[in-house]
N, C-alpha and C positions, 0 to 999 in steps of 0.2 A: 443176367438171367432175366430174362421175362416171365412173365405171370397173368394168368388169370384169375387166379386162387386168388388174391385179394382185391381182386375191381368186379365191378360187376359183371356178366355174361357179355363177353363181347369186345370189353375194354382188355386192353394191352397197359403192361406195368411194367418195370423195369426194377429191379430190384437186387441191391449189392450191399456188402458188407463195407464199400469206399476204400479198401487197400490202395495203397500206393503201387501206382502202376495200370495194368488193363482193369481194374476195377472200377477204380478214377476215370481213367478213358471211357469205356462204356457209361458212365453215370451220367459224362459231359456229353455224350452223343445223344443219349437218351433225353435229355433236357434239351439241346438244341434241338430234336424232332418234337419235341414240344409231347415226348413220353411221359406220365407221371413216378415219380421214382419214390422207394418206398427202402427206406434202409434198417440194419441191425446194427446197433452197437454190442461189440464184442463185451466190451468193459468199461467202466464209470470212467479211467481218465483215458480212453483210447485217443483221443487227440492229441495226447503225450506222444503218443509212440511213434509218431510221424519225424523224420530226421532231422529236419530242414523247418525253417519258420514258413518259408513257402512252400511246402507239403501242406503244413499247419492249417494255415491260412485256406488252400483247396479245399484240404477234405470241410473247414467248416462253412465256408460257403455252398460245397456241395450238400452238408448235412442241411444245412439251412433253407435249400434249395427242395429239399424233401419235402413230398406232403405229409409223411406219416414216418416214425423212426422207433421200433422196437428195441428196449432197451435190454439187453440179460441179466442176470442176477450177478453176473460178476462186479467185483469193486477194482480190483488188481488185472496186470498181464497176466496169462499162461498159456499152454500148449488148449486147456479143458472150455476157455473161454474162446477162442480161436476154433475150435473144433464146435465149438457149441454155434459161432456163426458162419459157421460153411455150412454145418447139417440145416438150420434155419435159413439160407438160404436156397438151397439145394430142396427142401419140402415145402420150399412158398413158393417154386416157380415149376410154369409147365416144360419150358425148354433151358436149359442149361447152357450158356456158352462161355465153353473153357478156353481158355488162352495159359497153353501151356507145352514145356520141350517134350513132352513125352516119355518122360525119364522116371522111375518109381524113384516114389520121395518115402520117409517113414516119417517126417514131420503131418501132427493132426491139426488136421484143416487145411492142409496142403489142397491145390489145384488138383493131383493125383485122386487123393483120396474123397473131392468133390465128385468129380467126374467117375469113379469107382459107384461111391453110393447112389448119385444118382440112377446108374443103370439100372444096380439094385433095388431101387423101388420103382424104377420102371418109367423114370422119365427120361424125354426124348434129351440126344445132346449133340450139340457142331462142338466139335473141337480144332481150332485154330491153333495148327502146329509149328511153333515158332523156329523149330529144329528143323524142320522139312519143308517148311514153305507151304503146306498142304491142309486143305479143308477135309475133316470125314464129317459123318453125320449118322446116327443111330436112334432110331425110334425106339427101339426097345432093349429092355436086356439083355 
């Protein structure tokens, strides 16, 4: 996701929650363009949740990599803390890029329900459809 809403007028931010997977990816792209990247922890031991020592190991280099890392009030996993950092993502950037099959999820903080709410408040979104191969793009709701 990129942002303006936390750099000053002009500056470009890049800004993720670091999930395993296109989240990750875009965080690493975003730093090789020499982007500044500004992350959300879902929960106190989120670096748990990662499967693999080498996930582990990414996401905390990426975290470390951060200029700036908003923490939530969660301490534990759940669905409220996951949802809490998609919505926090989702209302700290101007444009939204979703990398997802297209498919309605009912898991909160799903890729679905990112790309749902951001229309809903009216930010712009590319969504990269892994299902179809195909780019759209929508400026507004």
């Amino acid at each position: 996701m990129l942002s303006d809403a936390l750099a000053a007028p002009g500056d470009v931010v890049a800004v993720s929650a670091l999930a395993e997977g296109a989240d990750s990816l875009f965080a690493e792209v975003a730093l090789l363009m020499q982007v500044p990247l500004e992350i959300v922890r879902p929960f106190a031991r989120y670096a748990e949740d990662f499967d693999t020592a080498s996930s582990r190991s990414r996401y905390r280099t990426l975290a470390a990599s951060a200029r700036n890392e908003t923490r939530l009030e969660f301490t534990e996993r759940s669905t409220d803390a996951y949802k809490a950092a998609m919505q926090w993502v989702v209302e700290n950037c101007d444009l939204l890029v979703g990398v997802w099959d297209g498919a309605p999820s009912r898991r909160r903080g799903s890729t679905a329900q990112a790309i749902r709410h951001a229309r809903l408040i009216g930010r712009r979104v590319i969504h990269l459809d892994v299902a179809r191969l195909a780019v759209t793009r929508r400026d507004t709701a």
